[in-house]
C-alpha positions as CSV (number, residue, x, y, z in Angstrom):
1,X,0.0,0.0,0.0
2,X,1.2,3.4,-1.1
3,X,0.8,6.0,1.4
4,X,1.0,9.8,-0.1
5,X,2.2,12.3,2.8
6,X,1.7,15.9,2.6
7,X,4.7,16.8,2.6
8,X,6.4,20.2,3.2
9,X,10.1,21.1,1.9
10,X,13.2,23.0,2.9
11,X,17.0,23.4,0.7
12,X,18.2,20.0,1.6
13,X,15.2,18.0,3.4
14,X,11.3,16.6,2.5
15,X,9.5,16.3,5.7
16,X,5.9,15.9,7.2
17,X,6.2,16.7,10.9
18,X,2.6,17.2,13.1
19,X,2.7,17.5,16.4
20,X,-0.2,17.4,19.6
21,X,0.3,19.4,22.4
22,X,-1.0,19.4,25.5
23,X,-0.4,22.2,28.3
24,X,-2.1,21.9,31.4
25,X,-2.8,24.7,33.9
26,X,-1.4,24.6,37.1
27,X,-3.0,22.3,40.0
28,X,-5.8,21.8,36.8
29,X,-7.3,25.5,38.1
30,X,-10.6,25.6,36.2
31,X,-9.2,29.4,34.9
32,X,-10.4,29.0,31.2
33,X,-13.9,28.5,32.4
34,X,-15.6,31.4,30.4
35,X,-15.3,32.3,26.7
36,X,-13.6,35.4,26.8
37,X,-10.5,34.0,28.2
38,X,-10.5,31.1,26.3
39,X,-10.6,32.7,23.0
40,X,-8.0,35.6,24.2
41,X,-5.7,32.6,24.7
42,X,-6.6,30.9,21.2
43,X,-5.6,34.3,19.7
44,X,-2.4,34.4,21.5
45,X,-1.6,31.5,20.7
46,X,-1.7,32.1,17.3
47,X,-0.2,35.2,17.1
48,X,3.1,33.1,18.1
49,X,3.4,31.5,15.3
50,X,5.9,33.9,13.6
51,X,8.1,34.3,16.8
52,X,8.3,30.1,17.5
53,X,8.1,29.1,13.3
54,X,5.7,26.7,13.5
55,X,2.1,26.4,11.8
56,X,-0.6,26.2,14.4
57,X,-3.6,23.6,12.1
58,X,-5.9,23.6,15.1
59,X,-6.6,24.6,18.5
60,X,-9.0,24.4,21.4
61,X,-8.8,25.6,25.6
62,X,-10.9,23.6,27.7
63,X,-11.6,24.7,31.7
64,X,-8.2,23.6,32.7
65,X,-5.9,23.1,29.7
66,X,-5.6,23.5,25.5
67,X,-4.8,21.3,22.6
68,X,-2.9,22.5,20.2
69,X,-2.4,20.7,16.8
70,X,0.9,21.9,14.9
71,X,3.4,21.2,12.4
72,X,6.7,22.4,12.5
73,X,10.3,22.1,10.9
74,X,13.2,20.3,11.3
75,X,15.2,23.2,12.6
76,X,12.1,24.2,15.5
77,X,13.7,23.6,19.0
78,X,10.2,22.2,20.5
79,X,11.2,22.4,24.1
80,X,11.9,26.3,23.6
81,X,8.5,26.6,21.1
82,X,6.8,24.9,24.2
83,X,8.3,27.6,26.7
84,X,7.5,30.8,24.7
85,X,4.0,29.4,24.4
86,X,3.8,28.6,27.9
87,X,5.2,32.3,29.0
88,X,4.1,34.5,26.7
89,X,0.3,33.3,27.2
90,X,0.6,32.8,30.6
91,X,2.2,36.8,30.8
92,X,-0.8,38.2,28.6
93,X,-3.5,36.2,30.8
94,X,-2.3,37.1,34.1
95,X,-2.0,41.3,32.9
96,X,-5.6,40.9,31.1
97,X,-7.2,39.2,33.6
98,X,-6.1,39.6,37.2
99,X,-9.1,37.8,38.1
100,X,-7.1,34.3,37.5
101,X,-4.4,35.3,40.1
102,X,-6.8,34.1,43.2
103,X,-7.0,30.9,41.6
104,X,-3.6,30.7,40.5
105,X,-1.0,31.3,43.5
106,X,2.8,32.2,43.4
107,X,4.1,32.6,39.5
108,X,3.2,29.9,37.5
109,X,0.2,29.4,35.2
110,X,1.2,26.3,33.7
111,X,2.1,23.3,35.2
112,X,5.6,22.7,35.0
113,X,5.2,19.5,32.7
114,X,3.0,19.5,29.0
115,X,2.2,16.7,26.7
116,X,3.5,16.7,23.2
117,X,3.0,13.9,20.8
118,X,3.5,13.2,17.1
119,X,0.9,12.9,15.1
120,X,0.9,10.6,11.8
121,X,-0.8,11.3,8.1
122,X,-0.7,6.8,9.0
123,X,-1.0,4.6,11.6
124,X,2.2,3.1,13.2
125,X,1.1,-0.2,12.5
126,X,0.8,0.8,8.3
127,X,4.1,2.3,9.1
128,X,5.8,-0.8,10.2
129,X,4.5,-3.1,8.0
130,X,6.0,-1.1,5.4
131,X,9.0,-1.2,6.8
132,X,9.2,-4.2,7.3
133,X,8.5,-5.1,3.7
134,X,11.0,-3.1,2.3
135,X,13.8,-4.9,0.0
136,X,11.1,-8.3,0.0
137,X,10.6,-7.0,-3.7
């Protein structure tokens, strides 16, 4: 079976890479209960784009956290795309709404760890099994 990537392109590489993230607020604080705030932090969020290089393809806040669906390339430091999101939005929400900061105590907004995951255009097992039927020609 033939499996046709989007794929996206740089000088000297072809690559496809999507990525789920995951950041969690601190002690699960219900903060992003109302709309306002939750769609302040979906703009922010993607007005970040430019400064981390990646391509933000979807996003959604819930009560206590936010999925974010990206792709990115090869050159992206993730762990440092991960911290500007986490500071920058965290900075903005505090200032705009001082509300959060007698649910949130001492300075964080995030909790210290985040999910991140890639994310196929397959399935690993479609994945391995062509792999594994490579040279059986």
């Amino acid at each position: 079976m033939v499996t046709k990537y989007k794929l996206d392109k740089s000088a000297h590489s072809v690559y496809s890479l999507n990525y789920h993230l995951i950041l969690v607020v601190k002690y699960r604080q219900p903060v992003l209960k109302t709309e306002i705030i939750r769609e302040r932090l979906k703009e922010i969020m993607w007005n970040l784009q430019d400064k981390t290089g990646i391509e933000i393809i979807m996003q959604e806040p819930d009560i206590d956290h936010i999925h974010i669906l990206f792709k990115s390339k090869p050159i992206i430091d993730l762990s440092k795309t991960v911290n500007i999101f986490k500071g920058v939005s965290a900075r903005y929400l505090r200032q705009e709404f001082p509300e959060l900061k007698k649910s949130l105590w001492g300075d964080s907004f995030w909790s210290d760890s985040y999910f991140l995951a890639t994310t196929g255009q397959v399935s690993l097992s479609i994945l391995k099994k062509y792999v594994e039927n490579q040279g059986k020609k």
